[in-house]
KOLGUDO-439288 format. One line per field, with one value per residue (C-alpha): residue number from 1; residue in one letter; chain; z, x, y. Coordinates in nm, 3 decimals, decimal comma. Example, Ala and Ser with C-alpha at 12.3 -4.5 7.8 and 13.67 -1.06 7.14 Angstrom:
residues 2
pos: 1 / 2
code: a / s
unit: A / A
Z: 0,780 / 0,714
X: 1,230 / 1,367
Y: -0,450 / -0,106
***
This chain:
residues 178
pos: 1 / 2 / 3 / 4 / 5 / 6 / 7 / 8 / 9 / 10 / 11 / 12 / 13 / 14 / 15 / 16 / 17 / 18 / 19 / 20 / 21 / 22 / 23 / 24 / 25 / 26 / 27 / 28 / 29 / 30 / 31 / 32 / 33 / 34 / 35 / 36 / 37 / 38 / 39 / 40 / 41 / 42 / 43 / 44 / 45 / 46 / 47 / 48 / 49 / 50 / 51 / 52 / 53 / 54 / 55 / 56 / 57 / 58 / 59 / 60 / 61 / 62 / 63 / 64 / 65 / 66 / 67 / 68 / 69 / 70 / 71 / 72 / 73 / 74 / 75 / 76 / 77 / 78 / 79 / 80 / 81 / 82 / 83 / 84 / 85 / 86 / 87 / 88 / 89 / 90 / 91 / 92 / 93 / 94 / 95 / 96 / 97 / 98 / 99 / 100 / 101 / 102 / 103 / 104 / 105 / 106 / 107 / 108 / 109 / 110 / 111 / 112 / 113 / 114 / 115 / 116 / 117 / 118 / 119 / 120 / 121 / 122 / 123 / 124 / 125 / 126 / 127 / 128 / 129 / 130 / 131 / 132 / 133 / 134 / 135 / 136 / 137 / 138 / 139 / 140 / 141 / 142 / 143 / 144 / 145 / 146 / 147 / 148 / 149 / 150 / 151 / 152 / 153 / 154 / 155 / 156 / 157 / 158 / 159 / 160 / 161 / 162 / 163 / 164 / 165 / 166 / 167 / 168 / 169 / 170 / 171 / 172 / 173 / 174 / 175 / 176 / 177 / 178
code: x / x / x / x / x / x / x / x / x / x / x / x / x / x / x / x / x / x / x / x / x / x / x / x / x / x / x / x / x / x / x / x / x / x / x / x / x / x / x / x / x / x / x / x / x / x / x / x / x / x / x / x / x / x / x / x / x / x / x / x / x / x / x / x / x / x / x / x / x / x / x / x / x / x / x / x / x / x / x / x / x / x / x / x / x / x / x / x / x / x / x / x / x / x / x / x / x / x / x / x / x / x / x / x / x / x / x / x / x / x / x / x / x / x / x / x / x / x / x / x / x / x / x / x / x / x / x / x / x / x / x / x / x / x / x / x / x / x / x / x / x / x / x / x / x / x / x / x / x / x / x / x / x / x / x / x / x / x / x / x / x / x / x / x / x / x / x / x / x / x / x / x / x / x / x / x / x / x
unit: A / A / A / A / A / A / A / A / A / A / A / A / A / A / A / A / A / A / A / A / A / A / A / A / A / A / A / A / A / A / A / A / A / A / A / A / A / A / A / A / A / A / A / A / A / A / A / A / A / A / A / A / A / A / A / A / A / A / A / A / A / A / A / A / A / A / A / A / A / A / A / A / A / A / A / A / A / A / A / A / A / A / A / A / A / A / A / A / A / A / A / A / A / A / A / A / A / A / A / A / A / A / A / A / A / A / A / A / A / A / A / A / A / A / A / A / A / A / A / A / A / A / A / A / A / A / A / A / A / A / A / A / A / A / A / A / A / A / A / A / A / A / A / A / A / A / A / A / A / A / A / A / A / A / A / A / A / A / A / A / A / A / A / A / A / A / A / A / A / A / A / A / A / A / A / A / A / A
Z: -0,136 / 0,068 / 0,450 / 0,622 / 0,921 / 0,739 / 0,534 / 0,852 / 1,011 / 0,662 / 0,679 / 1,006 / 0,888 / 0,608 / 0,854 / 1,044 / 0,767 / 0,590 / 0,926 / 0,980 / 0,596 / 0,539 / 0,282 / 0,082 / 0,338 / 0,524 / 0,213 / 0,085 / 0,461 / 0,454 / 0,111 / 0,292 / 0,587 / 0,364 / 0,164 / 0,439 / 0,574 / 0,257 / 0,244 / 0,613 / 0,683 / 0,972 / 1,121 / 1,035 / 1,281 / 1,527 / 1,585 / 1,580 / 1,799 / 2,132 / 2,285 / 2,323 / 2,508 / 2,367 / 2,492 / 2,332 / 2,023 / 2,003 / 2,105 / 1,770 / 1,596 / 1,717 / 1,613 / 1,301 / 1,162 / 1,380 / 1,079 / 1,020 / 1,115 / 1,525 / 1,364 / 1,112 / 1,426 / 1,667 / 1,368 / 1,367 / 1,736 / 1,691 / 1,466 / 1,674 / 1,994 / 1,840 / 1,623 / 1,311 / 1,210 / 0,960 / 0,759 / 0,702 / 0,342 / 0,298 / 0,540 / 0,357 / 0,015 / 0,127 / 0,269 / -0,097 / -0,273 / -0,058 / -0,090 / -0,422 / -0,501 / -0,257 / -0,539 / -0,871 / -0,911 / -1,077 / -1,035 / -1,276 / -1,381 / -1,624 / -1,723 / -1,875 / -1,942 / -1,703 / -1,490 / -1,636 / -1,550 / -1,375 / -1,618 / -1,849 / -1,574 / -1,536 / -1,915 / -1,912 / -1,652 / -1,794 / -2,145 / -1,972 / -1,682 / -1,788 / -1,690 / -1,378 / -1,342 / -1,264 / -1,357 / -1,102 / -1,210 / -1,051 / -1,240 / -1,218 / -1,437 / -1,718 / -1,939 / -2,133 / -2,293 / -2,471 / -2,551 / -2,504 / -2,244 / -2,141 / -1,893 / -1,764 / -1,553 / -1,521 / -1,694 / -2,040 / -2,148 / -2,393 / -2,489 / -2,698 / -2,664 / -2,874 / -2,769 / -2,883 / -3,165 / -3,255 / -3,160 / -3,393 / -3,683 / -3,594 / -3,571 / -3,952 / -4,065 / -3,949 / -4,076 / -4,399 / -4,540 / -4,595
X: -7,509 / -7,814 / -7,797 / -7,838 / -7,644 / -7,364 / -7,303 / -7,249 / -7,011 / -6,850 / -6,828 / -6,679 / -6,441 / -6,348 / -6,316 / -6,063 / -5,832 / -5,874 / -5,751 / -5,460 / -5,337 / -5,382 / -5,726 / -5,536 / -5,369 / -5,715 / -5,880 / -5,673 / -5,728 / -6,053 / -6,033 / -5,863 / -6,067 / -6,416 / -6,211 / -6,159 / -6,476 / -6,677 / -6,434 / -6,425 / -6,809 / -6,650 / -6,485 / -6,762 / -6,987 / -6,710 / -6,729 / -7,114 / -7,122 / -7,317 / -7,119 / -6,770 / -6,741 / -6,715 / -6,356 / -6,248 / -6,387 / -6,176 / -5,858 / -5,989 / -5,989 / -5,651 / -5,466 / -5,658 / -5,545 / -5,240 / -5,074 / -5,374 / -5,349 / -5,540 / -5,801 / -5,940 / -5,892 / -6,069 / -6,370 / -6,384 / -6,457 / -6,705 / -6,865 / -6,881 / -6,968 / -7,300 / -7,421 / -7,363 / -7,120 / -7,361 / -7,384 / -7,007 / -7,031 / -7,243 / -7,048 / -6,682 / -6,832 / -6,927 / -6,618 / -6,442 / -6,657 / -6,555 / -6,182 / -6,197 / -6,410 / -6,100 / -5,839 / -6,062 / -6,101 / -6,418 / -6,535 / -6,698 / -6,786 / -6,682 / -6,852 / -6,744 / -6,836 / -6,495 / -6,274 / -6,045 / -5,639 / -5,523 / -5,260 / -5,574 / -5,810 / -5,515 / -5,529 / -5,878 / -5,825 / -5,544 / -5,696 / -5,969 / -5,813 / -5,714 / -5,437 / -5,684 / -5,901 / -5,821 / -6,027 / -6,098 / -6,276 / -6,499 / -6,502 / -6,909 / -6,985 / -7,221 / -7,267 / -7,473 / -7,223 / -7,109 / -6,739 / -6,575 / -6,672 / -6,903 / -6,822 / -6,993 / -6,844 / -6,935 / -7,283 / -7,111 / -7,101 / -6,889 / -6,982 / -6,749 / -6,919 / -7,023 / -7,395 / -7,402 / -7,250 / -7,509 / -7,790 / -7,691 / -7,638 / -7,969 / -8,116 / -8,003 / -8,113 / -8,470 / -8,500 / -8,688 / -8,512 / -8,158
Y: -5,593 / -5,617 / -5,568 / -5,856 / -6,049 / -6,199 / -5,902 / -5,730 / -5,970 / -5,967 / -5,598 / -5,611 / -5,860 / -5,660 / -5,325 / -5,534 / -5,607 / -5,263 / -5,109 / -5,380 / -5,319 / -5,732 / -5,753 / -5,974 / -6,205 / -6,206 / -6,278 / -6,538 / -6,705 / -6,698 / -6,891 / -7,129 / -7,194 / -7,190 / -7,478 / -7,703 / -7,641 / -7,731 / -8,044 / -8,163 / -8,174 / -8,369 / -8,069 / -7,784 / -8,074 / -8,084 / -7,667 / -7,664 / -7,959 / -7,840 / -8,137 / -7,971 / -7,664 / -7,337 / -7,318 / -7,657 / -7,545 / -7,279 / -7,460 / -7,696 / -7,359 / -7,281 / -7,627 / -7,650 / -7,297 / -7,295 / -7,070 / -6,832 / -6,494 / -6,421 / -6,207 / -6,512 / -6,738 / -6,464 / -6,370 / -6,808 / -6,777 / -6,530 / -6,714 / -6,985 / -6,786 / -6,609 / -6,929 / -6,818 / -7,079 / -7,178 / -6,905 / -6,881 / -6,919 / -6,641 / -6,450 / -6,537 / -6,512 / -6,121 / -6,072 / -6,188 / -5,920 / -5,669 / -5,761 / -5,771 / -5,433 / -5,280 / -5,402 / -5,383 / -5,713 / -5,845 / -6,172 / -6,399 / -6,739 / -6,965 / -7,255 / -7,598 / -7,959 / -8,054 / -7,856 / -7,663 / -7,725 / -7,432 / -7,284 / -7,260 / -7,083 / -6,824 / -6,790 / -6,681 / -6,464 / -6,275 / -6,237 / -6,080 / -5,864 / -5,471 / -5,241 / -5,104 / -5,416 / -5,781 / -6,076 / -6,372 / -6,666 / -6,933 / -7,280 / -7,440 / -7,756 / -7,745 / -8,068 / -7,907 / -7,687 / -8,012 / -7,841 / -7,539 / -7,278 / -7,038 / -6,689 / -6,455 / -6,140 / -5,731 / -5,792 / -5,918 / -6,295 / -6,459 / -6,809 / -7,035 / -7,357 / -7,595 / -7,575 / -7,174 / -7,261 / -7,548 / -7,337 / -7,040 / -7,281 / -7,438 / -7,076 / -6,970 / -7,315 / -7,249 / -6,900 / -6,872 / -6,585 / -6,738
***
């Protein structure tokens, strides 16, 4: 991980719950909080808005994430406080691969034409996770996979789609020594 701003507040982040034996309820708040940011573009506008007050902002913060632990709610004010609200994917996204380095878990990718039903995501994840290392998939939308699936974790990708599988046929079909 390169050093930059946001790894450091990430870092920091990541100190914080280390030292308060929470990474995983830390992480799995900060999950929460970058999903209703990314949905409520409304709300992420409402605590960059230069038209509230610092204070009220964080009184927003405090209502909003009422049941969120006072260090997510204090690193939030931060946030807000030095203007880097903006970069809180980044930051959170950091913060997750810390977290999950901490409790061997790798993360990966897997890529469809439609998003897969949770039981089946678990599935994946399971048939891929070892006795001393956990799996954690990410679902992104390819429509050019046509069916199946594509993932990709740890430097190794398996692809069971329907396009691989098309363009290895069409790759023995156009070799001249079959």
């Amino acid at each position: 991980m390169k050093d930059s701003v946001d790894t450091r507040y990430a870092l920091a982040l990541f100190i914080v719950a280390k030292e308060d034996k929470q990474i995983k309820k830390y992480q799995s708040e900060i999950k929460e909080v970058k999903l209703a940011l990314n949905e409520n573009v409304a709300l992420l506008n409402l605590f960059k808005s230069e038209f509230l007050t610092v204070e009220k902002r964080y009184q927003v913060i405090d209502k909003v994430f009422k049941k969120h632990s006072l260090a997510i709610k204090n690193f939030l004010k931060i946030l807000i406080k030095n203007h880097r609200l903006n970069s809180y994917q980044s930051i959170f996204t950091h913060f997750n691969s810390l977290c999950n380095e901490e409790n061997h878990v790798l993360e990966g990718i897997v890529y469809s034409v439609d998003k897969l039903e949770e039981a089946k995501l678990k599935e994946l994840e399971e048939a891929l996770s070892k006795d001393d290392m956990k799996v954690e998939l990410k679902q992104k939308i390819n429509k050019s996979l046509i069916s199946g699936f594509k993932i990709s974790f740890d430097n190794e990708v398996i692809d069971a789609s329907m396009k691989d599988k098309i363009d290895k046929l069409h790759n023995m079909l156009s070799r001249k020594d079959v």
